[in-house]
C-alpha positions as CSV (number, residue, x, y, z in Angstrom):
1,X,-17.9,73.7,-23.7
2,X,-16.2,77.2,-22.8
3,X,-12.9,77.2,-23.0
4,X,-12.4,77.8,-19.2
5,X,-14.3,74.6,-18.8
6,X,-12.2,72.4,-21.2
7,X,-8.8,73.7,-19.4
8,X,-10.4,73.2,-16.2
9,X,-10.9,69.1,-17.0
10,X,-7.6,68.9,-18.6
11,X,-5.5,70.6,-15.8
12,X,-5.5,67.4,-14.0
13,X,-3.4,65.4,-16.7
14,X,-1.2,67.8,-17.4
15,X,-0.4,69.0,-13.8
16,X,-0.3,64.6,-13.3
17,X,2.4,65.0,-15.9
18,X,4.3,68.0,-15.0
19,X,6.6,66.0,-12.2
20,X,5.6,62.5,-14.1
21,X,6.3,59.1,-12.5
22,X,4.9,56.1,-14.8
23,X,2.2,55.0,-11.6
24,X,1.2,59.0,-12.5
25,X,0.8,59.0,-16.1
26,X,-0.9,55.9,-16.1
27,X,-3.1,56.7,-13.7
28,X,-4.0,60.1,-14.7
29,X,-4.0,58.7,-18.6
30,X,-6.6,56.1,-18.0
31,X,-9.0,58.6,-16.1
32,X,-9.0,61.6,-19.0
33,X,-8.2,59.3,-22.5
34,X,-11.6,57.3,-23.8
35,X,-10.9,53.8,-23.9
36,X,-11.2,54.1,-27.9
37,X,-9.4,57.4,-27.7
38,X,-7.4,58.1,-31.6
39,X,-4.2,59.1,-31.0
40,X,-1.9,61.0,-33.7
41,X,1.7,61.0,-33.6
42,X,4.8,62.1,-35.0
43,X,7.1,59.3,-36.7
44,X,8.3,57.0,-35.5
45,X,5.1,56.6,-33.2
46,X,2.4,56.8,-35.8
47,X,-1.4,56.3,-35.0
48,X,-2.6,54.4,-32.2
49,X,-5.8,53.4,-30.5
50,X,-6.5,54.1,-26.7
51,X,-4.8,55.5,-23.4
52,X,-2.8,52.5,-22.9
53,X,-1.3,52.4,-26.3
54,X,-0.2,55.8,-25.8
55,X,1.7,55.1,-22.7
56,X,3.4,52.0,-23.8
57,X,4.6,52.9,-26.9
58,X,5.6,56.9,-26.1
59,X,5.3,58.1,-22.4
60,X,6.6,55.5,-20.3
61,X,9.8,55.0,-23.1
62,X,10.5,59.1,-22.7
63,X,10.0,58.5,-18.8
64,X,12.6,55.6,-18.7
65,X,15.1,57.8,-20.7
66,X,14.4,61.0,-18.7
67,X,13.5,59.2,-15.2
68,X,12.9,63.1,-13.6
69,X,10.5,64.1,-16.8
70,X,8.8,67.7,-16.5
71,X,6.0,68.6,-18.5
72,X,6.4,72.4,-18.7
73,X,2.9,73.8,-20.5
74,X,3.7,77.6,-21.7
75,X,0.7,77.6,-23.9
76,X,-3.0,76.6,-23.3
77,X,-5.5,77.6,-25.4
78,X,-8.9,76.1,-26.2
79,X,-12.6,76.6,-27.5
80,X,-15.0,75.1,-30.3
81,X,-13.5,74.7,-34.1
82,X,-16.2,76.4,-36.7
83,X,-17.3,72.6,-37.3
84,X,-18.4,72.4,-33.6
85,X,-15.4,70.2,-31.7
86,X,-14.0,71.0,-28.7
87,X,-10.3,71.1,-28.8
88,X,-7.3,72.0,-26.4
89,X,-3.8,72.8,-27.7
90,X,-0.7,73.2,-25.9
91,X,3.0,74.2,-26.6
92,X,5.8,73.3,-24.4
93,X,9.0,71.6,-24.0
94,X,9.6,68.3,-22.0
95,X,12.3,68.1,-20.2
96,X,14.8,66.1,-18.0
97,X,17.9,64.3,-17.2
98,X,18.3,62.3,-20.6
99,X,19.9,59.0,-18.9
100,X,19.2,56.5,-21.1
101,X,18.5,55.6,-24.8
102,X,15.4,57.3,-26.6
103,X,14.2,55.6,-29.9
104,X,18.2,54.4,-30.3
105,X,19.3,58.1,-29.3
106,X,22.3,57.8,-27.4
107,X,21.8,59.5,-23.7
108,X,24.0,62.6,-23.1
109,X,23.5,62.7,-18.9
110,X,22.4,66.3,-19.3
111,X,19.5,68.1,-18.9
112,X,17.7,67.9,-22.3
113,X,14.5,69.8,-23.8
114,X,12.0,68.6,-26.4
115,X,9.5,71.1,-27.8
116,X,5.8,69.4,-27.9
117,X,2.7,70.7,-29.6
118,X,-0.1,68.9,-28.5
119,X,-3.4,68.8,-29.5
120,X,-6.7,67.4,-28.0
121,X,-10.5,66.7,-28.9
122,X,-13.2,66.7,-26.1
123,X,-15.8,65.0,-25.9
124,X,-18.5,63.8,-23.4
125,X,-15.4,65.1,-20.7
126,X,-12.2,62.8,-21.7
127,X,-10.1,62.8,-24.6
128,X,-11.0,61.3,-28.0
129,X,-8.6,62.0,-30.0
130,X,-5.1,63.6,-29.5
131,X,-2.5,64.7,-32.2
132,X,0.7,65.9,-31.7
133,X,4.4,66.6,-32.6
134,X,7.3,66.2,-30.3
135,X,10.6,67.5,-31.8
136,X,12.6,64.0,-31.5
137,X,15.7,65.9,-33.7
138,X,15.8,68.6,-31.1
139,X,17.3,65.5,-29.0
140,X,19.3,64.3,-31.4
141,X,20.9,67.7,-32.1
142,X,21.9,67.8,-28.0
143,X,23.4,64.5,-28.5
144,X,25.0,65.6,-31.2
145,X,23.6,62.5,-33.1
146,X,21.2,64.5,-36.1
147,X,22.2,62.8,-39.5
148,X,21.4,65.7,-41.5
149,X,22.6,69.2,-42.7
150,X,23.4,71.6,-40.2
151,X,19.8,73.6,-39.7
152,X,19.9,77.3,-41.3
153,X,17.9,79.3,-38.1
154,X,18.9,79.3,-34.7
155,X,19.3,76.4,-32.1
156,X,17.5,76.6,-28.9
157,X,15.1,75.7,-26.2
158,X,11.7,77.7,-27.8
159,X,10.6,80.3,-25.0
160,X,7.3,80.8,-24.4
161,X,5.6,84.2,-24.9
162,X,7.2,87.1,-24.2
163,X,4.3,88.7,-22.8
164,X,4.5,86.3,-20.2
165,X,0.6,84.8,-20.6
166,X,0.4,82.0,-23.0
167,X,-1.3,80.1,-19.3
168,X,-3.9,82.9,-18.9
169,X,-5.2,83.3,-22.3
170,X,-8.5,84.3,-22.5
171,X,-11.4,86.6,-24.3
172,X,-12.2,86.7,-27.6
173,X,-10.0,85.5,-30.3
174,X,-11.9,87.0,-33.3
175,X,-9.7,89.6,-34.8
176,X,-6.3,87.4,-33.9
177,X,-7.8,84.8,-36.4
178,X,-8.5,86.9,-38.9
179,X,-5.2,88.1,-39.2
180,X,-3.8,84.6,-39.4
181,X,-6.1,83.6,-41.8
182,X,-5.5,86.7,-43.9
183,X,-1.7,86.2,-43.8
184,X,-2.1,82.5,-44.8
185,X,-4.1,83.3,-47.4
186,X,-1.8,86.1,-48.9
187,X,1.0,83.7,-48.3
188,X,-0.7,81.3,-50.8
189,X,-0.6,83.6,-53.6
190,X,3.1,82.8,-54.2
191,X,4.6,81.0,-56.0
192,X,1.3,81.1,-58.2
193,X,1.8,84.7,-58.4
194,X,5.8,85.1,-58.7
195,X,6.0,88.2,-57.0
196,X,7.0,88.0,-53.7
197,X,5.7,90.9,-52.5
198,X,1.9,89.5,-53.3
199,X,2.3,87.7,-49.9
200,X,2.4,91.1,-48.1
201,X,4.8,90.2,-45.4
202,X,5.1,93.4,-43.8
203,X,1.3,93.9,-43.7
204,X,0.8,91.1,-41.5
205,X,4.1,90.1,-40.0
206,X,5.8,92.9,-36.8
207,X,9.5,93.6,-37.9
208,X,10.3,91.9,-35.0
209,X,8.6,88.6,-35.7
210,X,10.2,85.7,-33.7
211,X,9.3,82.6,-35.7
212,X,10.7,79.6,-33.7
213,X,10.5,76.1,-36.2
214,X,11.1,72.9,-35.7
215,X,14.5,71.7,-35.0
216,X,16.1,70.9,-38.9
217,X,14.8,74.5,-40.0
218,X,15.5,76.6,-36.4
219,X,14.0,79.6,-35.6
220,X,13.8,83.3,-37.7
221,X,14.5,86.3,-36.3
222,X,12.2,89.3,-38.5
223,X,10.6,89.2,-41.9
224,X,14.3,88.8,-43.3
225,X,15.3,85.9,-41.3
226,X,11.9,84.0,-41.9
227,X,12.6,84.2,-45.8
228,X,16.2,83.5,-45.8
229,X,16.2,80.5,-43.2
230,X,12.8,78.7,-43.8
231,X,10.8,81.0,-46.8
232,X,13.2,80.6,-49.6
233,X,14.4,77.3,-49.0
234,X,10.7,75.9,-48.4
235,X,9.4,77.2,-51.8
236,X,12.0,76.2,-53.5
237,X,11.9,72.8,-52.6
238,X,7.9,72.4,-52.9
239,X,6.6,75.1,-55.2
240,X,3.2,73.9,-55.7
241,X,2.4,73.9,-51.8
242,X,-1.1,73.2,-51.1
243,X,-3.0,74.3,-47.4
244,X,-5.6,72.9,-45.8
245,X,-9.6,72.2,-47.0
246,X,-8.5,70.1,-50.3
247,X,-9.4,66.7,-50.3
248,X,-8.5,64.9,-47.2
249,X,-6.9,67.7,-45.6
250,X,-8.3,69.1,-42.6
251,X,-7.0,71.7,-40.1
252,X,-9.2,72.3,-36.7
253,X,-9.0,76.0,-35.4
254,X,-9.5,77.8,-32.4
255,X,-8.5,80.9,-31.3
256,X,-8.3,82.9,-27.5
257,X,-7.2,86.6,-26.7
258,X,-4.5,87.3,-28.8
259,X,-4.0,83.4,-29.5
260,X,-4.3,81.2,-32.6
261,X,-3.7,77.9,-32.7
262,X,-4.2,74.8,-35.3
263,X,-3.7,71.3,-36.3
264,X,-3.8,69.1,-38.8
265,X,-3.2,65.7,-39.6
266,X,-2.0,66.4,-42.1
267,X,-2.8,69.5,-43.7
268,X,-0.2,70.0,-46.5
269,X,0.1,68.9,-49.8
270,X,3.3,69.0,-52.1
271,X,5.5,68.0,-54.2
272,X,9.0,67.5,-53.5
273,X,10.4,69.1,-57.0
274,X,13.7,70.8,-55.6
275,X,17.0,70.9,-53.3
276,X,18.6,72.8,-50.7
277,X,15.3,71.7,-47.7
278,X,17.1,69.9,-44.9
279,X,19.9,69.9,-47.1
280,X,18.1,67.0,-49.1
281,X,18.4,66.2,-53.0
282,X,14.8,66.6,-54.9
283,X,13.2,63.4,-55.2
284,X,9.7,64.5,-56.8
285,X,7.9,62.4,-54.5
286,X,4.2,64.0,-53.5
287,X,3.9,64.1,-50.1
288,X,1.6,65.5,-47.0
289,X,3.0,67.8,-44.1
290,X,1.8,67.7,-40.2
291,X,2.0,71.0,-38.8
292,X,0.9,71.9,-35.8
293,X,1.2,76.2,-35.0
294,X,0.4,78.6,-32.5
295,X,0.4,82.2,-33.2
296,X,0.2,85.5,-30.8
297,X,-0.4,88.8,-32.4
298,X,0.3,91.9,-30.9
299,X,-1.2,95.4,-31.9
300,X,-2.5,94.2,-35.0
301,X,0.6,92.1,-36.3
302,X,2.0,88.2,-35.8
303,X,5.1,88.8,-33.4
304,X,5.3,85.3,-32.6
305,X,4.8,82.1,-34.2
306,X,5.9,78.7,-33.1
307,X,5.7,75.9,-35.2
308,X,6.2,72.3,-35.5
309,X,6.0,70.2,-38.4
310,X,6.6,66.3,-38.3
311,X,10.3,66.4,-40.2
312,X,11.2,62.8,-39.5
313,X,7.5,61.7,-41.2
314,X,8.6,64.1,-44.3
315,X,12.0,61.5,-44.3
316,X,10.0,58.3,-44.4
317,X,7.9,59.5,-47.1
318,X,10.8,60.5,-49.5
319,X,12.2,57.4,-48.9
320,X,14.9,58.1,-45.8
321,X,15.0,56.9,-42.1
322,X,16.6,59.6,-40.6
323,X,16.7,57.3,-36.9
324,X,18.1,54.8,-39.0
325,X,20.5,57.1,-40.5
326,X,21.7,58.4,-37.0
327,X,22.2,54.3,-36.0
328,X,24.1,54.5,-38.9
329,X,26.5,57.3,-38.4
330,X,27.2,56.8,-34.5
């Protein structure tokens, strides 16, 4: 399918879920999900089977916390994956009046924002398989209930492009791939290589790169902030990072305009072999990474790249329950 055709048959479930009522998303849910759809999500969630699993066990509990839920879509893009699949992906934030308890996260009254990648697989015109992230300690930092170390980037509701066009992507997204795929792969060289300057940041990256992370990292401001507030810490706490295409780690692809966007579930390998990420001790425990990223490049270089990576399934895998934690602190 074109990629004006697959965000033509979405529009309806998201537009269903932009002023969302649980009649709504059930109803719009059931008409675009296949019965047997696969859904993907972040811990605590986990995988799941089917439209109906999906609402009961994450949309209707975020609608009875944030009653007046908006689903605010400030990036679309789709096409086909080099392996043939159709996919959609979207970056956002959800947001509402945060009245009651979400997954034992105590309700602050306030308007509230969670930052959602989501990702979805067409075929034969409704959803097969959906992954995604929503930043659950995003909410936990506005309730002022996250367990862990204070984040190193900045704190805030992630923006949307600055170009103003993340809902009207479109045209080829050839050369914008390229470069992602190029700075990935020079990114990779280290800590192989341990010269830093083998990932050729400044070839790929503008000076005013905005790189906005998940909530527990924060966002970067530049070349120098990405290094000293995700980079540095990152490496140091899994130097023998390993990307997609190994094994069972797959990443899907597609790319729009000036747009570049990919998931994987997951698509990381590494070992946890030293301190200082999150704050956390080493525990050198292997584990696997989701991250789900968008990218927009701008005469030639990234100037923006928002990413989310499944922080609270990181936890569980080292061996901490960071709601649990929380429960435990309040």
């Amino acid at each position: 399918m074109t990629p004006e055709a697959l965000k033509s048959l979405f529009a309806p479930w998201s537009h269903a879920m932009a002023t969302a009522t649980p009649e709504a998303a059930q109803t719009a849910t059931a008409a675009h999900f296949a019965p047997d759809a696969a859904i993907r999500l972040c811990h605590p969630f986990g995988d799941l089977v089917g439209p109906e699993a999906l609402l009961q066990a994450a949309i209707l509990p975020l609608l009875a916390a944030m009653p007046d839920l908006e689903r605010r879509d400030m990036i679309v893009v789709a096409g086909t994956t080099p392996e043939g699949a159709d996919w959609i992906g979207c970056m956002g934030n959800y947001m509402g009046t945060f009245a009651a308890p979400f997954l034992g996260i105590p309700p602050t009254g306030r308007l509230t924002h969670m930052r959602y990648h989501e990702f979805f697989r067409i075929e034969a015109g409704r959803v097969a398989e959906m992954q995604a992230i929503w930043d659950i300690p995003e909410v936990m930092m506005q309730a002022r209930a996250w367990p862990l170390a204070p984040q190193l980037g900045a704190f805030l509701a992630t923006p949307g492009p600055m170009t103003g066009d993340g809902l009207s992507v479109s045209g080829h997204g050839g050369a914008a791939m390229t470069r992602v795929i190029d700075m990935l792969t020079d990114l990779c060289r280290h800590p192989a290589d341990p010269d830093p300057g083998v990932m050729r940041l400044e070839h790929h990256w503008h000076p005013r790169v905005n790189w906005y992370g998940p909530a527990g990292i924060g966002t970067a401001r530049g070349i120098a902030g990405f290094r000293a507030h995700h980079q540095i810490p990152f490496l140091r706490a899994f130097p023998d990072r390993k990307l997609d295409a190994m094994g069972d780690l797959m990443s899907h692809w597609i790319a729009e305009g000036d747009y570049v966007a990919e998931t994987g579930w997951p698509n990381m390998r590494l070992t946890h072999a030293g301190g200082g990420f999150l704050g956390l001790a080493p525990t050198g425990r292997e584990v696997t990474l989701r991250s789900l990223d968008f990218w927009r490049v701008e005469d030639g270089l990234i100037r923006e790249n928002w990413v989310l990576v499944d922080l609270l399934d990181f936890c569980r895998q080292i061996g901490l329950d960071v709601l649990a934690r929380m429960e435990e602190a309040a």
